[in-house]
C-alpha positions as CSV (number, residue, x, y, z in Angstrom):
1,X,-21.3,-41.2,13.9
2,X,-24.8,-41.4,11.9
3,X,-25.4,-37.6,13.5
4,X,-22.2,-36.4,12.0
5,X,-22.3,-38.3,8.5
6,X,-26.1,-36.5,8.5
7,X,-24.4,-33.1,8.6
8,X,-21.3,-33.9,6.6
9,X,-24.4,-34.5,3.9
10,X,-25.8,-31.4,4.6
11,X,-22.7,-29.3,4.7
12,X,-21.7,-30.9,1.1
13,X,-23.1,-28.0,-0.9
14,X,-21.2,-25.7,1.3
15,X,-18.2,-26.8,0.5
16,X,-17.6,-27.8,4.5
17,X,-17.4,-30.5,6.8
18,X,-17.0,-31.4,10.2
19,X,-13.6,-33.8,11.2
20,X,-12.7,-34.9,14.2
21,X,-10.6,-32.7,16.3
22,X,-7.3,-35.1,17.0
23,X,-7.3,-35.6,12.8
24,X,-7.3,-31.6,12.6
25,X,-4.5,-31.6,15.3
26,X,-2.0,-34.2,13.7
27,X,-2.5,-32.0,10.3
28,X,-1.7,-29.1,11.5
29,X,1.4,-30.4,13.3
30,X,2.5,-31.5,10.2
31,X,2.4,-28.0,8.7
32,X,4.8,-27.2,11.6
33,X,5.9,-23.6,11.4
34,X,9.3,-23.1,9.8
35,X,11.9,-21.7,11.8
36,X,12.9,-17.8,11.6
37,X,15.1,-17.5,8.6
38,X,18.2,-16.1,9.3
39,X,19.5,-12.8,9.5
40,X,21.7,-12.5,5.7
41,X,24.1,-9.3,5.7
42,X,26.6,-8.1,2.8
43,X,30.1,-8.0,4.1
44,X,30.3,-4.6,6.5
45,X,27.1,-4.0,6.8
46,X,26.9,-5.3,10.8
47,X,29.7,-2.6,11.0
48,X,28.1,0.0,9.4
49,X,24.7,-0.2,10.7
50,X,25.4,0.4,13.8
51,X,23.6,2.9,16.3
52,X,26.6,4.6,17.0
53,X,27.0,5.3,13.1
54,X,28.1,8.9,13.0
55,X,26.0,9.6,10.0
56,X,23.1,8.6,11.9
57,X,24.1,11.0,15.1
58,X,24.5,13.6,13.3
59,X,21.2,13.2,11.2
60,X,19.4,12.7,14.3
61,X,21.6,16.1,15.7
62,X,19.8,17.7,12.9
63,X,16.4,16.4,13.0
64,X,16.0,16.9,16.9
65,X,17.1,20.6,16.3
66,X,13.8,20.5,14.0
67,X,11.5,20.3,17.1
68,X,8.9,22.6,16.2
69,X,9.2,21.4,12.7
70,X,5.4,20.5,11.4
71,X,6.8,17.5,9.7
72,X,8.2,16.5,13.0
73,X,4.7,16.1,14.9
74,X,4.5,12.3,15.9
75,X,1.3,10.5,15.7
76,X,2.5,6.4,15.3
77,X,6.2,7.3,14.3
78,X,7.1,8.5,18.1
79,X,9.9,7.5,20.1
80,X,8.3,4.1,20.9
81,X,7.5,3.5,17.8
82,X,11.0,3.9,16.5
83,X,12.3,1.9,18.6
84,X,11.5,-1.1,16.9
85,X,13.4,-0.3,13.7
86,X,15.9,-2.9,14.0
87,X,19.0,-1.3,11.9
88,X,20.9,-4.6,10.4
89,X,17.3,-6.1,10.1
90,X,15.8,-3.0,8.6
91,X,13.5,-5.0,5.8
92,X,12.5,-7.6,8.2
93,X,9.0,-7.7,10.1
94,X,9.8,-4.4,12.0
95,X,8.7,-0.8,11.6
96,X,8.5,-0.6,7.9
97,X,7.3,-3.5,6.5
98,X,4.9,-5.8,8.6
99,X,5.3,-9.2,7.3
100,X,4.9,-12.0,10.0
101,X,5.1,-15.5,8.2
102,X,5.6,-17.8,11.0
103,X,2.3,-20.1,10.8
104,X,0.5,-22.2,8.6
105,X,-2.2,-20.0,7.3
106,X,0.5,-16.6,6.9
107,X,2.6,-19.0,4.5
108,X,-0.2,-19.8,2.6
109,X,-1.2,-16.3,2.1
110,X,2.0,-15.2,0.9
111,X,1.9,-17.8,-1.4
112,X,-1.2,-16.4,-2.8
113,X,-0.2,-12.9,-3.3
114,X,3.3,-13.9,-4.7
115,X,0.9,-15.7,-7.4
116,X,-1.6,-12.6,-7.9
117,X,1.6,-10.3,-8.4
118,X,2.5,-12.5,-11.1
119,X,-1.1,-12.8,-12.5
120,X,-1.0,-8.7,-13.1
121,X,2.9,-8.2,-13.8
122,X,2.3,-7.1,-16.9
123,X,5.5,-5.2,-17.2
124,X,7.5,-9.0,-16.2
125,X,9.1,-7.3,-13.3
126,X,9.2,-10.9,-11.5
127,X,11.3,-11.7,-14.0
128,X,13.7,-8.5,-14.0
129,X,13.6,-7.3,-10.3
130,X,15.2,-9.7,-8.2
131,X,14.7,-10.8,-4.4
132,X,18.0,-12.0,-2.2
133,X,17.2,-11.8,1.1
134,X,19.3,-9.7,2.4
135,X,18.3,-7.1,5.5
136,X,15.8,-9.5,6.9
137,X,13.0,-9.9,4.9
138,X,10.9,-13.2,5.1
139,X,11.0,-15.0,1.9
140,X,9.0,-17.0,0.0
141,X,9.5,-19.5,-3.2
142,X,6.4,-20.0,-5.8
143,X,5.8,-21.0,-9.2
144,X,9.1,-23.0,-8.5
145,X,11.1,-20.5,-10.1
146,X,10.2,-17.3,-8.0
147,X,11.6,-15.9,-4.8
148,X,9.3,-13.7,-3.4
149,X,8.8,-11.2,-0.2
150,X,6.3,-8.2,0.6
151,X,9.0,-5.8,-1.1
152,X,9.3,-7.5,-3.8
153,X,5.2,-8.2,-4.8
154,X,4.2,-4.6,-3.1
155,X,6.8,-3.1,-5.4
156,X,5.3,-5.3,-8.7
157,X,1.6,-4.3,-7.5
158,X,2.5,-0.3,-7.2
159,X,4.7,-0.1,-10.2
160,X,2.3,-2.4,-12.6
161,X,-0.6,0.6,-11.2
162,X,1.2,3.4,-12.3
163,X,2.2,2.1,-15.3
164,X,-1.4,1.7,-16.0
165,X,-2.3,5.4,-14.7
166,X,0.7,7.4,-16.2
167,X,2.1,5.1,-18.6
168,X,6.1,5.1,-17.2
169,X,7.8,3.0,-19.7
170,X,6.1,5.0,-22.9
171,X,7.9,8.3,-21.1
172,X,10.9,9.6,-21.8
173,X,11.7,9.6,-18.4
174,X,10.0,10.4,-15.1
175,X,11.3,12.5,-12.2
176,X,10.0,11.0,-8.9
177,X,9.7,12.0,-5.5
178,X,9.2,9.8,-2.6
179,X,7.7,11.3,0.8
180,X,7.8,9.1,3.9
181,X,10.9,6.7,1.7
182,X,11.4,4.5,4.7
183,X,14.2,2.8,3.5
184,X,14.4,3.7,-0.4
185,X,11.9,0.2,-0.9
186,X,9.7,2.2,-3.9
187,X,12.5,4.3,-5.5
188,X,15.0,1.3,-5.5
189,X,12.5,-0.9,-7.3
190,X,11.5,2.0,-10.1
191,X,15.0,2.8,-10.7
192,X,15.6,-0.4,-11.1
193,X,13.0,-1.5,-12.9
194,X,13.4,1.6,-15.3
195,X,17.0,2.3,-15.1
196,X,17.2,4.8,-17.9
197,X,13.8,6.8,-17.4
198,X,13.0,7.3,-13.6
199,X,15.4,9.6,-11.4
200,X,14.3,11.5,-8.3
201,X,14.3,11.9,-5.1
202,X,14.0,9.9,-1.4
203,X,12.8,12.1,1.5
204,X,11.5,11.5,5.1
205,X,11.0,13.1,8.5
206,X,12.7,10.3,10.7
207,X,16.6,10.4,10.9
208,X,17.0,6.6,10.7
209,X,14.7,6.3,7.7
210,X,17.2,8.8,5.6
211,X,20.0,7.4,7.2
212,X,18.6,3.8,6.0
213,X,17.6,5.3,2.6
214,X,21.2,7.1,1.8
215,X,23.0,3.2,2.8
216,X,20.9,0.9,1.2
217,X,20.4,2.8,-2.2
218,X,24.0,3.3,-1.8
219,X,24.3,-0.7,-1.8
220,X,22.2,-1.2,-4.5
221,X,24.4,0.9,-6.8
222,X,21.6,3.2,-7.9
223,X,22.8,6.6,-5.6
224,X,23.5,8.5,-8.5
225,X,20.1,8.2,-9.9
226,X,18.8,8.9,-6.5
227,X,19.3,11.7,-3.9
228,X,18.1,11.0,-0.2
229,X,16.9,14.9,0.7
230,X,17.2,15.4,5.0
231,X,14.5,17.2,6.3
232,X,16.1,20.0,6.9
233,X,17.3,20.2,3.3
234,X,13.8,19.7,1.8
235,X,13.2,23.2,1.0
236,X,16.3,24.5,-0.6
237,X,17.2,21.1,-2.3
238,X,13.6,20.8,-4.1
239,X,13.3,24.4,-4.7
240,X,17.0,24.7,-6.5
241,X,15.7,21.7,-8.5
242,X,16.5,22.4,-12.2
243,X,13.6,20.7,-13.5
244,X,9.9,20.0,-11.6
245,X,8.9,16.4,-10.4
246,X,6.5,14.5,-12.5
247,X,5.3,12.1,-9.7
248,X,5.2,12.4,-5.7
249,X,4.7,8.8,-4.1
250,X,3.2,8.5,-0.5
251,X,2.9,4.9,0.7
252,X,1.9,4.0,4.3
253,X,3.5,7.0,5.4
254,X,0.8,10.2,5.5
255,X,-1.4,7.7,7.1
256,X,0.8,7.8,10.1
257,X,1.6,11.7,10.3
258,X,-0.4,14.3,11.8
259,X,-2.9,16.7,9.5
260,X,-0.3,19.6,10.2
261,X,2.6,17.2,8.9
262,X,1.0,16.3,5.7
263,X,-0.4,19.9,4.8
264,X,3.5,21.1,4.8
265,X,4.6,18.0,3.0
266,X,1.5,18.9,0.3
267,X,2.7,22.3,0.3
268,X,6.1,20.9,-1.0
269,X,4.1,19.0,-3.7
270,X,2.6,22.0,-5.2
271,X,6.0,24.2,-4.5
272,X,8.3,21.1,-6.8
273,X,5.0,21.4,-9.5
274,X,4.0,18.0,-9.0
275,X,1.7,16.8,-12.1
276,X,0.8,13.5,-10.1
277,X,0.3,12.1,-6.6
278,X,0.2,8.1,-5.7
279,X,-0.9,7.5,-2.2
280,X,-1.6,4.1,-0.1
281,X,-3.1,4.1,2.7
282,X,-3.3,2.1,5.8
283,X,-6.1,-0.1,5.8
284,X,-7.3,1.3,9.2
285,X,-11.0,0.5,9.9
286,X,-12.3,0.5,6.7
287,X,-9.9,-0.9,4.2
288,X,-8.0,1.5,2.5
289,X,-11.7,3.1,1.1
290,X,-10.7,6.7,2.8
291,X,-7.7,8.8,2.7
292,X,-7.5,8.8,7.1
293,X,-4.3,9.7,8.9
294,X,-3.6,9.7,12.7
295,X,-3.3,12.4,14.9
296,X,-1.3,12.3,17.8
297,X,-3.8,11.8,20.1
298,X,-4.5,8.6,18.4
299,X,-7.5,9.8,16.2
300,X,-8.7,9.9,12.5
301,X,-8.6,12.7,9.8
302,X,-9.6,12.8,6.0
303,X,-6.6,14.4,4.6
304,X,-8.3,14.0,1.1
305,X,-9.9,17.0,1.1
306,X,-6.2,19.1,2.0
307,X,-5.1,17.2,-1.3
308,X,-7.9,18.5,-3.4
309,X,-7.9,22.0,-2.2
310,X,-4.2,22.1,-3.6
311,X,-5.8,21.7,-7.2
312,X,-5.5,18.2,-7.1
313,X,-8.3,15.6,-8.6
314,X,-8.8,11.9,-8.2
315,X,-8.2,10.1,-11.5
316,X,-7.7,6.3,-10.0
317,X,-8.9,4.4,-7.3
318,X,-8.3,0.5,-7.5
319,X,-8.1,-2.3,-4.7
320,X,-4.5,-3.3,-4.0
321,X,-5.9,-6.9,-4.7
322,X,-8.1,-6.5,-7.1
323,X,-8.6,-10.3,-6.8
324,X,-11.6,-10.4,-4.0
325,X,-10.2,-13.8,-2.7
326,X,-7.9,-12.1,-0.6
327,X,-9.8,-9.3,0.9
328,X,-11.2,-11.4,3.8
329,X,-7.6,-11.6,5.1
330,X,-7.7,-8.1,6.3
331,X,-4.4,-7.1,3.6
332,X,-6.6,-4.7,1.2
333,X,-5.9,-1.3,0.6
334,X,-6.4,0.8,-2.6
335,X,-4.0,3.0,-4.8
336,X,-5.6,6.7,-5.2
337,X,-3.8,8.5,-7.9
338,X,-4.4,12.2,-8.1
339,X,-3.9,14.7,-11.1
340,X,-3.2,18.5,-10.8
341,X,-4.8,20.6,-13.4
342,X,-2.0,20.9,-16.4
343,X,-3.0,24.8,-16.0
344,X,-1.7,25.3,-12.8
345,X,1.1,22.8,-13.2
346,X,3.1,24.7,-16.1
């Protein structure tokens, strides 16, 4: 006991101590984990998704007949892979949004970042965007007023970034479109969020992403501000566009497409006159500090350098937590917001 109230002393200034292991055991049995929360669906939705949805055969019909498509090359988004997107569970902690909450220290963490998104909401969106549960997501109360889940504070954190790169709500409006949608997460919170300014577009290269994007921005009633493009649509659609997009968003999605893939999807950029880019990426090896995307033989490529030799320059780089607190948790990434010369734009 003297041995261990010596280094207690010593560990002071540290800010550590040492406790006895059978103390540390009954404290962390009484943070028990929480049991799964469960599954919460609108009336028909188990019905309609469904694998055997006939929308979704015949987009996946269409999208298999694109075999030799470049879009269609799969690096992490390959048969496996796909397999885990559970349909009626589609925002849960699946394929597109990893967000496992079932211990002690994972609570806790989400309790942090649900309190950093509030700390740089400048635009209140906490206040105006609202989280129910439904499709699976974990959820999370804070500031005892706040329901919170990593849609909801990923959304605040990219739409709070662009506001401060592009300025969105001094616009008169803003035409957006969304490579890689997943499930329409980004477009349903800007449309949302800025009902009468941001219209545009949801595209993606995986059959059960647009067949996810075309139902659930259906059930959020915001459709007609928002078209869900197929990929075999992508062309014609954007090019008989009456007007050219303002902003192309990329999140978590280039990082997990093959070089080939993201040159034709750049292509598209320049071709629909893009003025700005916003890309996430995966935090790979080295936090978010290079644009890397994965090949399909499971290596790395800077793709930065295809983005720059389409006339593109970087304007913005910022952590995704600009709050250094929660970098050691491994969560970090960085928002990269490009600019294309006005010149070659117009």
């Amino acid at each position: 006991m003297f041995l261990v109230k010596l280094l207690n002393t010593a560990l002071q200034p540290f800010d550590a101590m040492l406790v006895r292991a059978s103390k540390y055991r009954r404290q962390y049995v009484e943070m028990a984990d929480e049991p799964v929360q469960p599954l919460r669906l609108p009336p028909g939705a188990e019905a309609e998704l469904d694998a055997a949805n006939p929308r979704l055969l015949e987009l996946q019909r269409r999208y298999q007949a694109l075999s030799a498509h470049p879009a269609r090359a799969a690096s992490l988004w390959n048969e496996k892979f796909i397999g885990r997107i559970a349909l009626p569970s589609f925002r849960g902690d699946h394929a597109y949004l990893l967000q496992s909450a079932y211990s002690p220290l994972q609570r806790l963490l989400w309790l942090m970042v649900g309190y950093y998104a509030k700390s740089i909401d400048r635009l209140g969106l906490l206040d105006r965007l609202e989280e129910d549960g439904l499709f699976g997501p974990y959820c999370f109360r804070f500031m005892d007023r706040y329901t919170g889940s990593k849609d909801l504070v990923d959304s605040v954190g990219e739409i709070n970034f662009l506001e401060d790169a592009i300025g969105i709500s001094g616009r008169a409006s803003l035409r957006v479109l969304d490579i890689g949608a997943g499930y329409g997460r980004l477009m349903h919170r800007l449309v949302t969020a800025f009902p009468t300014l941001v219209s545009g577009y949801c595209t993606d290269a995986i059959p059960e992403s647009s067949f996810l994007s075309e139902y659930y921005l259906k059930f959020r009633n915001v459709a007609d501000r928002v078209a869900v493009v197929p990929l075999d649509h992508v062309e014609q659609t954007l090019g008989d566009s009456a007007a050219p997009i303002d902003l192309v968003t990329n999140v978590h999605s280039f990082s997990e497409c093959t070089s080939d893939a993201i040159a034709w999807w750049l292509d598209r950029v320049v071709a629909v006159q893009a003025r700005y880019l916003f890309i996430v990426p995966n935090p790979y090896h080295n936090g978010g500090t290079q644009l890397l995307n994965r090949e399909a033989d499971g290596s790395f490529a800077d793709f930065r350098p295809a983005i720059e030799q389409r006339g593109f320059r970087l304007t913005h780089c910022v952590p995704k937590y600009r709050d250094a607190s929660l970098h050691p948790f491994g969560i970090n990434t960085f928002y990269y917001l490009f600019e294309r010369d006005s010149a070659i734009v117009n």
